[in-house]
PyMOL Python script that loads the backbone (N, CA, C, O; Angstrom):
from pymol import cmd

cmd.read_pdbstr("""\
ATOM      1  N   UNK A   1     -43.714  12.009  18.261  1.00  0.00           N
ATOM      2  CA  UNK A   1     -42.480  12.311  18.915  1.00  0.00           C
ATOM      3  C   UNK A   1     -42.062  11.064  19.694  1.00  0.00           C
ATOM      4  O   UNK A   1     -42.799  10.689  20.606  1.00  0.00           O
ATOM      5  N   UNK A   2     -41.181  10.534  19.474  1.00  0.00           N
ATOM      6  CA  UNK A   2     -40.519   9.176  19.407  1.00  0.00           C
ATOM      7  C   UNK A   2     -39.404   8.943  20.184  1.00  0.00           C
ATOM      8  O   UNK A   2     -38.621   8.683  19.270  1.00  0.00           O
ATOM      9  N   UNK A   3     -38.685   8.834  21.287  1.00  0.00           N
ATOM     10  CA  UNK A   3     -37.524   9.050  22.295  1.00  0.00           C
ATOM     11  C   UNK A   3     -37.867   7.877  23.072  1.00  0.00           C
ATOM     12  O   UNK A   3     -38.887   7.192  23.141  1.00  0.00           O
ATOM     13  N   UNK A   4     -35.971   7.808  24.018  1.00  0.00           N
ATOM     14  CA  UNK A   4     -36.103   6.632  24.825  1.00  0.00           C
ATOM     15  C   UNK A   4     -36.436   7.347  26.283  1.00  0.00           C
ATOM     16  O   UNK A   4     -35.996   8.492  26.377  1.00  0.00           O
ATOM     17  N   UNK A   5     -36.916   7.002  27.055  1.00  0.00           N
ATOM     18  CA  UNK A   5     -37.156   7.663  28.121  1.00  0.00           C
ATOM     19  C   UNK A   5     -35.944   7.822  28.665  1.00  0.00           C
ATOM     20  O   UNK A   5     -35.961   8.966  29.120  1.00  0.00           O
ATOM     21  N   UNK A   6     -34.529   7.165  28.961  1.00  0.00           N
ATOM     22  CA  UNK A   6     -33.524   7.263  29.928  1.00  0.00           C
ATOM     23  C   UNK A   6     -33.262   8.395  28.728  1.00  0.00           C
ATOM     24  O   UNK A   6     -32.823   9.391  29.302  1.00  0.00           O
ATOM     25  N   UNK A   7     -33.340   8.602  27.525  1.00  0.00           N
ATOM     26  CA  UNK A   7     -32.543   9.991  26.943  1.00  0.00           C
ATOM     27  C   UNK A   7     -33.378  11.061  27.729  1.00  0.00           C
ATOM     28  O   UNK A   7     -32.718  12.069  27.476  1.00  0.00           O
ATOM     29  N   UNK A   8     -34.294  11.428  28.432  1.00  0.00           N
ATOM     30  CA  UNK A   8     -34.855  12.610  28.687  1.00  0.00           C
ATOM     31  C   UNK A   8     -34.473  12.679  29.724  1.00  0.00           C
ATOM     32  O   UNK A   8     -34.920  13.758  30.114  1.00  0.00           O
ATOM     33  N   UNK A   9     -33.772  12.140  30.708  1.00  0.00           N
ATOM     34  CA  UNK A   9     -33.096  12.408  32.085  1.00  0.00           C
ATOM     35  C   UNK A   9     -31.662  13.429  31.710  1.00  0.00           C
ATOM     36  O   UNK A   9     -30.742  13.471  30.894  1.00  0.00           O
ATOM     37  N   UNK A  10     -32.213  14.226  32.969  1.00  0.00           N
ATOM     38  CA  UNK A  10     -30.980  15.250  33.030  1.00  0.00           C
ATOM     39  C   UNK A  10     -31.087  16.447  31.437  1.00  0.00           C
ATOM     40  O   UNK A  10     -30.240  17.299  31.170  1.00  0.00           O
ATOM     41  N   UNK A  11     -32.086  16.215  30.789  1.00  0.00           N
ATOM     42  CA  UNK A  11     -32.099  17.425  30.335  1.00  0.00           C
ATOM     43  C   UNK A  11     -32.777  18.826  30.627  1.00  0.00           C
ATOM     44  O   UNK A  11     -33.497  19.081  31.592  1.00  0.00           O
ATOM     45  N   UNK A  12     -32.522  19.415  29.925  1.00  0.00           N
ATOM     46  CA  UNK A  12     -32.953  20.654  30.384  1.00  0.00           C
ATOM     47  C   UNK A  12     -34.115  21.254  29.763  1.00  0.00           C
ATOM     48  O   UNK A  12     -34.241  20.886  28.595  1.00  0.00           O
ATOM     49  N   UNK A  13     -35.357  22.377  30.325  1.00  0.00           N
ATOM     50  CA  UNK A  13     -36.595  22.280  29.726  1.00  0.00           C
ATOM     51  C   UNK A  13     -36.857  23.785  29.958  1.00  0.00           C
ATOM     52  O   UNK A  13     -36.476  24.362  30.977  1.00  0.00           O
ATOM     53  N   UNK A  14     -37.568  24.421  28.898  1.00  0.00           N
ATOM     54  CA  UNK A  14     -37.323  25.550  28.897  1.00  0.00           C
ATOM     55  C   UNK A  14     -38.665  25.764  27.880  1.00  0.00           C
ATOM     56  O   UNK A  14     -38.801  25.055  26.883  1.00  0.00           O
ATOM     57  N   UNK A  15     -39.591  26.766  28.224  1.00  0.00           N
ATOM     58  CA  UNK A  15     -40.697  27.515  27.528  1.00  0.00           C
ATOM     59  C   UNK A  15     -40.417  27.943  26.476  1.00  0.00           C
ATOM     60  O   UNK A  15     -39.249  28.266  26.257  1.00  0.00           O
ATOM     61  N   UNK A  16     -41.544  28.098  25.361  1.00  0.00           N
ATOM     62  CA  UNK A  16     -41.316  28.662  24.327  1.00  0.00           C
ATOM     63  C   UNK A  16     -40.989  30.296  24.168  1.00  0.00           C
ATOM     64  O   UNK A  16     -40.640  30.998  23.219  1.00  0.00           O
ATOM     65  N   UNK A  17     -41.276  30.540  25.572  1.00  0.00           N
ATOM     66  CA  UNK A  17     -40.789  32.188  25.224  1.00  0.00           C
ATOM     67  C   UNK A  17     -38.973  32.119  25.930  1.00  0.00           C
ATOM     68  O   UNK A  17     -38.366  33.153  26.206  1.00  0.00           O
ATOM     69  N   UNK A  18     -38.505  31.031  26.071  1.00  0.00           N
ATOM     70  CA  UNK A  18     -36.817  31.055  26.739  1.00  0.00           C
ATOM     71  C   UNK A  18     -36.742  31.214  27.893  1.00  0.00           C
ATOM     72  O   UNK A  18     -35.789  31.826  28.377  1.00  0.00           O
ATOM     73  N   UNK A  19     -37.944  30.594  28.800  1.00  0.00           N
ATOM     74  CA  UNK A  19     -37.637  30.544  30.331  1.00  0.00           C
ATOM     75  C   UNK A  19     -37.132  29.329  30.884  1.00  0.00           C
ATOM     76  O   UNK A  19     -37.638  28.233  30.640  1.00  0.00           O
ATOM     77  N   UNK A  20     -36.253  29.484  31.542  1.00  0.00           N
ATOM     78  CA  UNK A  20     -35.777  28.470  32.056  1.00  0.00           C
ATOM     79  C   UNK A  20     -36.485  28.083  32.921  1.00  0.00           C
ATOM     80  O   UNK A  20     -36.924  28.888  33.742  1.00  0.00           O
ATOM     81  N   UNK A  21     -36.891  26.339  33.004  1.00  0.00           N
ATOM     82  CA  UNK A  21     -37.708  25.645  33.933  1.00  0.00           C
ATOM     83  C   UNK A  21     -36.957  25.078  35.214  1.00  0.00           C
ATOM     84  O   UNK A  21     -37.062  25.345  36.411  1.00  0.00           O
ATOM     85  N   UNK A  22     -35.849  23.851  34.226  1.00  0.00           N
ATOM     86  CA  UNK A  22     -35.684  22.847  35.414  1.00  0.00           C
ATOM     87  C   UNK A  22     -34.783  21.675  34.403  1.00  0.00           C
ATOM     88  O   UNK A  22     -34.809  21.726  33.174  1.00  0.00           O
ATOM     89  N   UNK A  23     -34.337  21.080  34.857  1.00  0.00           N
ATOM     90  CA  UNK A  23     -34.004  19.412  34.724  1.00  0.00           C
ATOM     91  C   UNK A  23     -34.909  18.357  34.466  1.00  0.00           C
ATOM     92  O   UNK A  23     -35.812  18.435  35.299  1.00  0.00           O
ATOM     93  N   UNK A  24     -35.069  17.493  33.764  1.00  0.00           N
ATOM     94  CA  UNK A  24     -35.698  16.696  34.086  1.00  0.00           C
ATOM     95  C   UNK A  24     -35.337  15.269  34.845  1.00  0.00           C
ATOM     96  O   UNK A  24     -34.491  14.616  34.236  1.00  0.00           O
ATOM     97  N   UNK A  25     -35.822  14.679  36.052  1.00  0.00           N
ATOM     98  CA  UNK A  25     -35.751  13.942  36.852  1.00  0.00           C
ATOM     99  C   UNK A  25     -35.861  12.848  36.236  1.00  0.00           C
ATOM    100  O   UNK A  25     -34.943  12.079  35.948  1.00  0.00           O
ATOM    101  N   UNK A  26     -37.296  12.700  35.947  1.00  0.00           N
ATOM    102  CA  UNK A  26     -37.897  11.169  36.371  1.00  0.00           C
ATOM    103  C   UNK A  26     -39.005  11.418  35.107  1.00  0.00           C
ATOM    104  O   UNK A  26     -39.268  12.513  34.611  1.00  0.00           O
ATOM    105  N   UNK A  27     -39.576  10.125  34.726  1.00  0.00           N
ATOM    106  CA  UNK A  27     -40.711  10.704  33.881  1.00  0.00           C
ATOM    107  C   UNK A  27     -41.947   9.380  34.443  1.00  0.00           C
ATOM    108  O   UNK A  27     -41.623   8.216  34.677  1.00  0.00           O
ATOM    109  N   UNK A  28     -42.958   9.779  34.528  1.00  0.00           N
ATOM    110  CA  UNK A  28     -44.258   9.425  35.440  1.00  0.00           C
ATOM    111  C   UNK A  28     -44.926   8.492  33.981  1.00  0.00           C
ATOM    112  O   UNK A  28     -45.387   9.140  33.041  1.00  0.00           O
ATOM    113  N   UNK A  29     -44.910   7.249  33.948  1.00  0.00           N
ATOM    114  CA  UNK A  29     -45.613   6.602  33.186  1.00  0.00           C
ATOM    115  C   UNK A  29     -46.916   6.277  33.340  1.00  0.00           C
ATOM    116  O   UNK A  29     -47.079   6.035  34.536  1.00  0.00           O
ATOM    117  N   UNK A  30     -48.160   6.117  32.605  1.00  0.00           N
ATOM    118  CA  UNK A  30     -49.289   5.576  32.506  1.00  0.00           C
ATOM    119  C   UNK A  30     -49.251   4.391  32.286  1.00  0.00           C
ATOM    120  O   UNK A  30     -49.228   4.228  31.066  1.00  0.00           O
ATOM    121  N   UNK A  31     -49.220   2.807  33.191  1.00  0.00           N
ATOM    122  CA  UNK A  31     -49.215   1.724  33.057  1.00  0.00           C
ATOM    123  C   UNK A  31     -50.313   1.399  32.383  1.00  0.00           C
ATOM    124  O   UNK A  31     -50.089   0.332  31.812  1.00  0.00           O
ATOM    125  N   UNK A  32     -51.834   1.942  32.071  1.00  0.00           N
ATOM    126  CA  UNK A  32     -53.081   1.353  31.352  1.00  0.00           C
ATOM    127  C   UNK A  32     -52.267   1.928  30.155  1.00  0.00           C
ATOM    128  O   UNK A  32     -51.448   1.233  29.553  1.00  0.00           O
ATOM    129  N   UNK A  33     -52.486   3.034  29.882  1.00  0.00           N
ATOM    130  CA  UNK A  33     -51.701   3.040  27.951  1.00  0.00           C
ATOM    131  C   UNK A  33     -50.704   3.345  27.811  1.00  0.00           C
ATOM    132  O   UNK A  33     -50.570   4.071  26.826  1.00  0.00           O
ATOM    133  N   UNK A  34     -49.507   3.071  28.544  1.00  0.00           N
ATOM    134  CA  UNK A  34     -48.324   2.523  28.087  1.00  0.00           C
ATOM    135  C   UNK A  34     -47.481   3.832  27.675  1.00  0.00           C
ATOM    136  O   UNK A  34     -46.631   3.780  26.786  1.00  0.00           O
ATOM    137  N   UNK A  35     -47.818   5.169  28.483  1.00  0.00           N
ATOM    138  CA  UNK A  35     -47.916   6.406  27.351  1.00  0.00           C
ATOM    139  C   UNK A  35     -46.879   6.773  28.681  1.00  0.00           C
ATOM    140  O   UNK A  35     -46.899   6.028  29.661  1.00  0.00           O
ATOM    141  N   UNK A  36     -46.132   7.764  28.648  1.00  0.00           N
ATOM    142  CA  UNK A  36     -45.583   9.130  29.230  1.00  0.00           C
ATOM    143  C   UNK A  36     -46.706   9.691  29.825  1.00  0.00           C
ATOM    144  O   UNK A  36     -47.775   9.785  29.223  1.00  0.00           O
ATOM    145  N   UNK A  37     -46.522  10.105  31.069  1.00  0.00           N
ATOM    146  CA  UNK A  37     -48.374  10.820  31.412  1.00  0.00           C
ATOM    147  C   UNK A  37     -47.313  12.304  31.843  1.00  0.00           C
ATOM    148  O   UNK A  37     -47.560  13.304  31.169  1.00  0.00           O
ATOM    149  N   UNK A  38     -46.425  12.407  32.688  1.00  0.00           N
ATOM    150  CA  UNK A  38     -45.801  13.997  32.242  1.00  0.00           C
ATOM    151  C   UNK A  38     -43.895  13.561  32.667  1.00  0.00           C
ATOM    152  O   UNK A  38     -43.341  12.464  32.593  1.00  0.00           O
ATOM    153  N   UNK A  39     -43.554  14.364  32.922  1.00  0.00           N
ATOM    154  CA  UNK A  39     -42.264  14.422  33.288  1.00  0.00           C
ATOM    155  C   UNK A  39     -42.133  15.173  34.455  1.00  0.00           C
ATOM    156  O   UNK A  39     -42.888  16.115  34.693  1.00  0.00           O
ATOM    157  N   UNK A  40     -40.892  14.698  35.484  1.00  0.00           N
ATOM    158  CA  UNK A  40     -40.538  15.492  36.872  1.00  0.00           C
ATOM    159  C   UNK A  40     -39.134  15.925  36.554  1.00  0.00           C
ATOM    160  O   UNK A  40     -38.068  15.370  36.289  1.00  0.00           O
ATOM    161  N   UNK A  41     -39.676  17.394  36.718  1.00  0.00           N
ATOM    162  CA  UNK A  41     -38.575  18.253  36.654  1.00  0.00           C
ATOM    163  C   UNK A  41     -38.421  19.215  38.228  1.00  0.00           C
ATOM    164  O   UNK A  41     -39.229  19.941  38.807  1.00  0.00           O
ATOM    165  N   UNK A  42     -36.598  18.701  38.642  1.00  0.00           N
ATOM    166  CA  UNK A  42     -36.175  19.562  39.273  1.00  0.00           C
ATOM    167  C   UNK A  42     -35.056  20.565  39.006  1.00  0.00           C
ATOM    168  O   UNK A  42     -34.611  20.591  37.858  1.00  0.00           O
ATOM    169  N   UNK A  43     -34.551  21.378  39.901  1.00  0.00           N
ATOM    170  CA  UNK A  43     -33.536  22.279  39.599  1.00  0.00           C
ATOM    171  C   UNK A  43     -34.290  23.513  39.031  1.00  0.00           C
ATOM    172  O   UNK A  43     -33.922  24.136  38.035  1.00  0.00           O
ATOM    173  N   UNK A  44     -35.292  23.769  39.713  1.00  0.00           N
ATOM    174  CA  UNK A  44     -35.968  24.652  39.208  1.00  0.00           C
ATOM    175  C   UNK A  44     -35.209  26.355  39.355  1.00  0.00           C
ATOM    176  O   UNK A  44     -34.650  26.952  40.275  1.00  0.00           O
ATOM    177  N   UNK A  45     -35.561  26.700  37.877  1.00  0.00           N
ATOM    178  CA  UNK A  45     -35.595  28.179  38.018  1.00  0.00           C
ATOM    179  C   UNK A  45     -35.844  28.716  39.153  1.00  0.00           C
ATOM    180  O   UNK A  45     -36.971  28.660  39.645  1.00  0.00           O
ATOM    181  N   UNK A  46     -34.628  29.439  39.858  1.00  0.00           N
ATOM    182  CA  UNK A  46     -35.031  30.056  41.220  1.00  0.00           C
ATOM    183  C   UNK A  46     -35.961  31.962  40.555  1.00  0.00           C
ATOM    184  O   UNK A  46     -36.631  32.763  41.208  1.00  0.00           O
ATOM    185  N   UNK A  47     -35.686  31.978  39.605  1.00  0.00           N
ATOM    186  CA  UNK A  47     -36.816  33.258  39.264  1.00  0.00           C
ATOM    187  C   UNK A  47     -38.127  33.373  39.282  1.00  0.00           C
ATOM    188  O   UNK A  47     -38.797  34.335  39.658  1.00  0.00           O
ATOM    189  N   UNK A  48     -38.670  31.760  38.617  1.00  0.00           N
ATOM    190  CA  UNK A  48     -39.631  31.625  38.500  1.00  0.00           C
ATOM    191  C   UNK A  48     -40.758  31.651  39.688  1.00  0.00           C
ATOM    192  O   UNK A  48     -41.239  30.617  40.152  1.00  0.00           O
ATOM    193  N   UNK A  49     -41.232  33.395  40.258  1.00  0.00           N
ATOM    194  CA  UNK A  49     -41.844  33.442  41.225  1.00  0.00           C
ATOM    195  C   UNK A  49     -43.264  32.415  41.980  1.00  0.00           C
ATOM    196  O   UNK A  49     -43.755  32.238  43.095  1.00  0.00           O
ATOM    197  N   UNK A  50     -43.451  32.003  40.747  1.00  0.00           N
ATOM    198  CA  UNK A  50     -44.623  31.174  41.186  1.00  0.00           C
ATOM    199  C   UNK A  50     -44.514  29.752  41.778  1.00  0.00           C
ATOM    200  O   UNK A  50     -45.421  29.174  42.377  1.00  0.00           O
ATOM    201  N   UNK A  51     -43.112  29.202  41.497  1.00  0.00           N
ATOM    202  CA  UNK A  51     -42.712  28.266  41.674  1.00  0.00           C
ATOM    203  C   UNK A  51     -41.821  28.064  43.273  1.00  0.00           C
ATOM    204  O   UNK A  51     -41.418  26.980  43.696  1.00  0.00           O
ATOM    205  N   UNK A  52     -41.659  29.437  43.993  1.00  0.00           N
ATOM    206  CA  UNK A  52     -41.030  29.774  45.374  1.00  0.00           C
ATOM    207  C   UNK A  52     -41.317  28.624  46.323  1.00  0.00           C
ATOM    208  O   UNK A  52     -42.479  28.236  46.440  1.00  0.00           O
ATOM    209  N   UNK A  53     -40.441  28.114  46.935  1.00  0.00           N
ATOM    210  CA  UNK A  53     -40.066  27.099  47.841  1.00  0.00           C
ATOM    211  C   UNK A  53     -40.594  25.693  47.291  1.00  0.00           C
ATOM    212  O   UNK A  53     -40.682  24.908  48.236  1.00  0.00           O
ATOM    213  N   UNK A  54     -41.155  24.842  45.501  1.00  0.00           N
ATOM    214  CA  UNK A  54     -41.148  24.331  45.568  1.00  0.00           C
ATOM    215  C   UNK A  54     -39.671  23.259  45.176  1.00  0.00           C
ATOM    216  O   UNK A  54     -38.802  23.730  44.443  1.00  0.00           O
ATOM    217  N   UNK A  55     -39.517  21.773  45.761  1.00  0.00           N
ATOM    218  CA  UNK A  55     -38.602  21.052  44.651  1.00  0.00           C
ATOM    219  C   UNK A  55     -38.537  20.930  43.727  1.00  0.00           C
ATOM    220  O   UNK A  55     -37.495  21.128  43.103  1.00  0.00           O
ATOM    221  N   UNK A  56     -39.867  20.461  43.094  1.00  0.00           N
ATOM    222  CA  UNK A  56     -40.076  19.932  41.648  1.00  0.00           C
ATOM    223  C   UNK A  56     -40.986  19.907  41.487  1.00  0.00           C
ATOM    224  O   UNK A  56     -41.835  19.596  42.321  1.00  0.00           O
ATOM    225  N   UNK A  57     -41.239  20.309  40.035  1.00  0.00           N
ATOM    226  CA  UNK A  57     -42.927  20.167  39.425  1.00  0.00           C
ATOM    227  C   UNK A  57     -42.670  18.703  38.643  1.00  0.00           C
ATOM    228  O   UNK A  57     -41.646  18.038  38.489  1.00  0.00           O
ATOM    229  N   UNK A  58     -44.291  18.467  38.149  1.00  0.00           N
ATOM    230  CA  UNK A  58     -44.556  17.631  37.018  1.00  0.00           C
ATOM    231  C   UNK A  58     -44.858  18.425  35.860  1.00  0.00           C
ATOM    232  O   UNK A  58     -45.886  19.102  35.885  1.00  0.00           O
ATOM    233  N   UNK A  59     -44.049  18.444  34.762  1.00  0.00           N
ATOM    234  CA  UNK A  59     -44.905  19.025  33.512  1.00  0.00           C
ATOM    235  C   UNK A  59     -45.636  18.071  32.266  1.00  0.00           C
ATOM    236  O   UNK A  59     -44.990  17.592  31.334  1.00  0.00           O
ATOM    237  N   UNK A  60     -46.955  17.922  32.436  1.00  0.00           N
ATOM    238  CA  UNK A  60     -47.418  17.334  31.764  1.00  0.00           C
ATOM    239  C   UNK A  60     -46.831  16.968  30.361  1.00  0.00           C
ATOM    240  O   UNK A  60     -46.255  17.877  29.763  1.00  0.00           O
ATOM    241  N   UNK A  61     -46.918  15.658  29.731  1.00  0.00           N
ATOM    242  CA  UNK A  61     -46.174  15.361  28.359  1.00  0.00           C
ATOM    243  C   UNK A  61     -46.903  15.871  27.473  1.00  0.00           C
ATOM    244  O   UNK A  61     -46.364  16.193  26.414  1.00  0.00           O
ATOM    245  N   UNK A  62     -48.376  16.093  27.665  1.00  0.00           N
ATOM    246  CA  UNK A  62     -49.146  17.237  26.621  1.00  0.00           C
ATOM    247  C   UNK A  62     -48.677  18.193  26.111  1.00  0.00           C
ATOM    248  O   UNK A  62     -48.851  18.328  24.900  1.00  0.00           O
ATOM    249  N   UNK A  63     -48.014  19.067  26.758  1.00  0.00           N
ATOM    250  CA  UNK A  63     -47.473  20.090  26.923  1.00  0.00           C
ATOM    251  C   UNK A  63     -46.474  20.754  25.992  1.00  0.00           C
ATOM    252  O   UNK A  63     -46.349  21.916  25.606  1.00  0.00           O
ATOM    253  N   UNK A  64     -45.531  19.175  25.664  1.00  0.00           N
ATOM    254  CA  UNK A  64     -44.209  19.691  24.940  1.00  0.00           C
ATOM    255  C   UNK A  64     -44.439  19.542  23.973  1.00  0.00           C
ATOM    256  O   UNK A  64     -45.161  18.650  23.529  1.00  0.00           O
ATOM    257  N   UNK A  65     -43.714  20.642  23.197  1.00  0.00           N
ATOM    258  CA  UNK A  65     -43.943  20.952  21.811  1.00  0.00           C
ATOM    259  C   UNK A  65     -42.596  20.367  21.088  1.00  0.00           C
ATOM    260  O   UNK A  65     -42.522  20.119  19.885  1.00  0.00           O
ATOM    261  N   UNK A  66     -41.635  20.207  21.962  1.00  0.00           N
ATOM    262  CA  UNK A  66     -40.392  20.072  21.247  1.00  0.00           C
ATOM    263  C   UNK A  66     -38.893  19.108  21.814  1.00  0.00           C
ATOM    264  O   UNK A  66     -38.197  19.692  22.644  1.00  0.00           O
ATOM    265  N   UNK A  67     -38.657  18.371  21.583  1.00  0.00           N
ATOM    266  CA  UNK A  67     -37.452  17.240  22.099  1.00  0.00           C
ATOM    267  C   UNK A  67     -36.145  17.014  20.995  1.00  0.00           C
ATOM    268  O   UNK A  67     -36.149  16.347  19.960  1.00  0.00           O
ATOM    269  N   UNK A  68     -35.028  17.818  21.601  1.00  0.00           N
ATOM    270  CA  UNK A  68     -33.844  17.486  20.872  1.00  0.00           C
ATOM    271  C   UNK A  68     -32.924  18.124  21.507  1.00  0.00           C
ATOM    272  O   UNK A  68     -33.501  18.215  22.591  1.00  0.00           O
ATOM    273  N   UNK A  69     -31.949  18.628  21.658  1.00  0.00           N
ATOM    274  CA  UNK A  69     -31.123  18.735  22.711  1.00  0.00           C
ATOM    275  C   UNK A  69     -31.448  19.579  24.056  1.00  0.00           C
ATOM    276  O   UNK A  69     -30.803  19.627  25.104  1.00  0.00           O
ATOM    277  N   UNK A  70     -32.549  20.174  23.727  1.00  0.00           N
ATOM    278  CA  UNK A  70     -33.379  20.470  25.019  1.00  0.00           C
ATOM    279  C   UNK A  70     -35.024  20.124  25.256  1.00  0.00           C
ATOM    280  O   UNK A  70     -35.486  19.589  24.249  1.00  0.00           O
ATOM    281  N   UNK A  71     -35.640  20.232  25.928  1.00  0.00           N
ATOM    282  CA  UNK A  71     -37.107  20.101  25.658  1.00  0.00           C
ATOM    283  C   UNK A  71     -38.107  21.415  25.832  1.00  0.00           C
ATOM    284  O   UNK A  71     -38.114  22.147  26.822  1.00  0.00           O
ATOM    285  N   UNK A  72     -38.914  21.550  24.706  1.00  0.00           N
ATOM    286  CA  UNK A  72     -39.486  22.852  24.876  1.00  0.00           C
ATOM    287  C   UNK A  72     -40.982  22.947  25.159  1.00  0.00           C
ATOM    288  O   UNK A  72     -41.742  22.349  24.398  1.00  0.00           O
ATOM    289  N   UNK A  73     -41.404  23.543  26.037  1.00  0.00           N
ATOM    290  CA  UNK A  73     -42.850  23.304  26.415  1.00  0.00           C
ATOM    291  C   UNK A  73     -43.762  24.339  26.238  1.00  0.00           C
ATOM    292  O   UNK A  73     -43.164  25.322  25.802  1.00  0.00           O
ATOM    293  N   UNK A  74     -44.888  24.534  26.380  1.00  0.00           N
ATOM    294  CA  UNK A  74     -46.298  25.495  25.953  1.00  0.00           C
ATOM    295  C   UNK A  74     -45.902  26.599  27.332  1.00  0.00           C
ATOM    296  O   UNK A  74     -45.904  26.338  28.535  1.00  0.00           O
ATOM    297  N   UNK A  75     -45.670  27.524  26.825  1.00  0.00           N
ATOM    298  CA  UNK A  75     -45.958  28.958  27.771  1.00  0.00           C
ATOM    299  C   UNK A  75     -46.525  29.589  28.391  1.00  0.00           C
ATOM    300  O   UNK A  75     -46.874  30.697  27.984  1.00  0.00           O
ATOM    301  N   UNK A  76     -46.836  29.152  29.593  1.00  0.00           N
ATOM    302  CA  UNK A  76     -48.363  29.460  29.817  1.00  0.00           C
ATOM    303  C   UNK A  76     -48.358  30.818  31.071  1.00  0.00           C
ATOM    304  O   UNK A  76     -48.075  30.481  32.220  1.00  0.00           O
ATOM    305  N   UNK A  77     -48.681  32.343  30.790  1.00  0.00           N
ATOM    306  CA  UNK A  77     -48.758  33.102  31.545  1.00  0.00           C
ATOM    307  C   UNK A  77     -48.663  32.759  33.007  1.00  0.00           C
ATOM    308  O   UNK A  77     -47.798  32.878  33.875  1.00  0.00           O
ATOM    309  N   UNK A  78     -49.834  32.307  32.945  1.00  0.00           N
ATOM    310  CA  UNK A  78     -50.176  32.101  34.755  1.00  0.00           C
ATOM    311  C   UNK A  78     -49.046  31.392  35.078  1.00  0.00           C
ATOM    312  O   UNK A  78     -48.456  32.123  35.874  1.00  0.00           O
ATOM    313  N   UNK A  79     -48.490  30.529  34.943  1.00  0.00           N
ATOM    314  CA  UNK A  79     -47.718  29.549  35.543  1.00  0.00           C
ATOM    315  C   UNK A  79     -45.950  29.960  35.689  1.00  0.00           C
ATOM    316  O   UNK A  79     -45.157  29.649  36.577  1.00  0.00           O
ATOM    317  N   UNK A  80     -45.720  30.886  34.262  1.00  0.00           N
ATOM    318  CA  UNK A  80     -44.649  31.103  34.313  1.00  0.00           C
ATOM    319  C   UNK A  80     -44.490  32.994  33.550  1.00  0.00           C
ATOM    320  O   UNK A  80     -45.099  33.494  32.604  1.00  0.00           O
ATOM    321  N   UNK A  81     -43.333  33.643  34.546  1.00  0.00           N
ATOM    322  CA  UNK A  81     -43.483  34.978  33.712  1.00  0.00           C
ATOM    323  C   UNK A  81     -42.734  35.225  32.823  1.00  0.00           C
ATOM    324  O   UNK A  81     -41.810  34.462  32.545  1.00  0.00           O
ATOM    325  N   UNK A  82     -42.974  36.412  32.137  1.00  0.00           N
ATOM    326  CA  UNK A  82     -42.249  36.157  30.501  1.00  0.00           C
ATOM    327  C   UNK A  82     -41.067  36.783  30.613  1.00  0.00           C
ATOM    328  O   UNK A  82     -40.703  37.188  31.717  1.00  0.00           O
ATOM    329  N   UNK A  83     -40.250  36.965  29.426  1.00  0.00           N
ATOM    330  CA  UNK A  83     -38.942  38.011  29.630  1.00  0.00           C
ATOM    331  C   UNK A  83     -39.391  38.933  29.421  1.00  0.00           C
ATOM    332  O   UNK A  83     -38.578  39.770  29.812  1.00  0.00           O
ATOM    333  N   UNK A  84     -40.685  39.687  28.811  1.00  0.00           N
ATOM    334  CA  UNK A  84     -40.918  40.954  29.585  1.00  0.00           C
ATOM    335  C   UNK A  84     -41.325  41.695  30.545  1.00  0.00           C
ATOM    336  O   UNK A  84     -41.253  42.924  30.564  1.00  0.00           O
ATOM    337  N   UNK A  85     -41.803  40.947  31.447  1.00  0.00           N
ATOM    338  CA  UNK A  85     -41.988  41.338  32.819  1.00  0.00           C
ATOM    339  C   UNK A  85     -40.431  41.142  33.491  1.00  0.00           C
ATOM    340  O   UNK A  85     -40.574  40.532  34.550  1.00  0.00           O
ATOM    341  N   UNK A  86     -39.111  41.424  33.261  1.00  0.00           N
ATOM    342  CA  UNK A  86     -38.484  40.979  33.874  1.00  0.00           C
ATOM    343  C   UNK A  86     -37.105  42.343  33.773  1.00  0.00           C
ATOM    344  O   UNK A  86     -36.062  42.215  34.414  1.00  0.00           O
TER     345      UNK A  86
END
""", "prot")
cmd.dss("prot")
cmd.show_as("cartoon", "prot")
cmd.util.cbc("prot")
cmd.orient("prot")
């Protein structure tokens, strides 16, 4: 998965089950390998209970499964709730 980093600013990032995350800010480079180490996303989902009173997370670049007019990331219970609990 192949992108310029200034294209991933200001998009939008969203779980594989269609939760809305956040924006992405800023993206956190690894100067030893030259790699993406995650991305900072704000504008967070005010639903997302687990996430209450923070600004912004980091979501690891491991994570994403998917980059093209939005970015889509791994779903992970604990961290985020689904649309059926909702």
């Amino acid at each position: 998965m192949k992108t310029q980093i200034t294209d991933l600013f200001g998009m939008e990032v969203y779980t594989d089950k269609a939760i809305r995350v956040g924006i992405v800010d800023d993206a956190v480079i690894n100067v030893d390998t030259k790699k993406v180490d995650s991305l900072a996303v704000s504008e967070l989902n005010p639903d997302l209970l687990q996430l209450k009173g923070f600004r912004g997370i980091r979501i690891p670049y491991r994570i994403i499964k998917s980059i093209g007019d939005i970015i889509i990331i791994r779903h992970f219970n604990n961290m985020f709730p689904s649309k059926e609990m909702e």
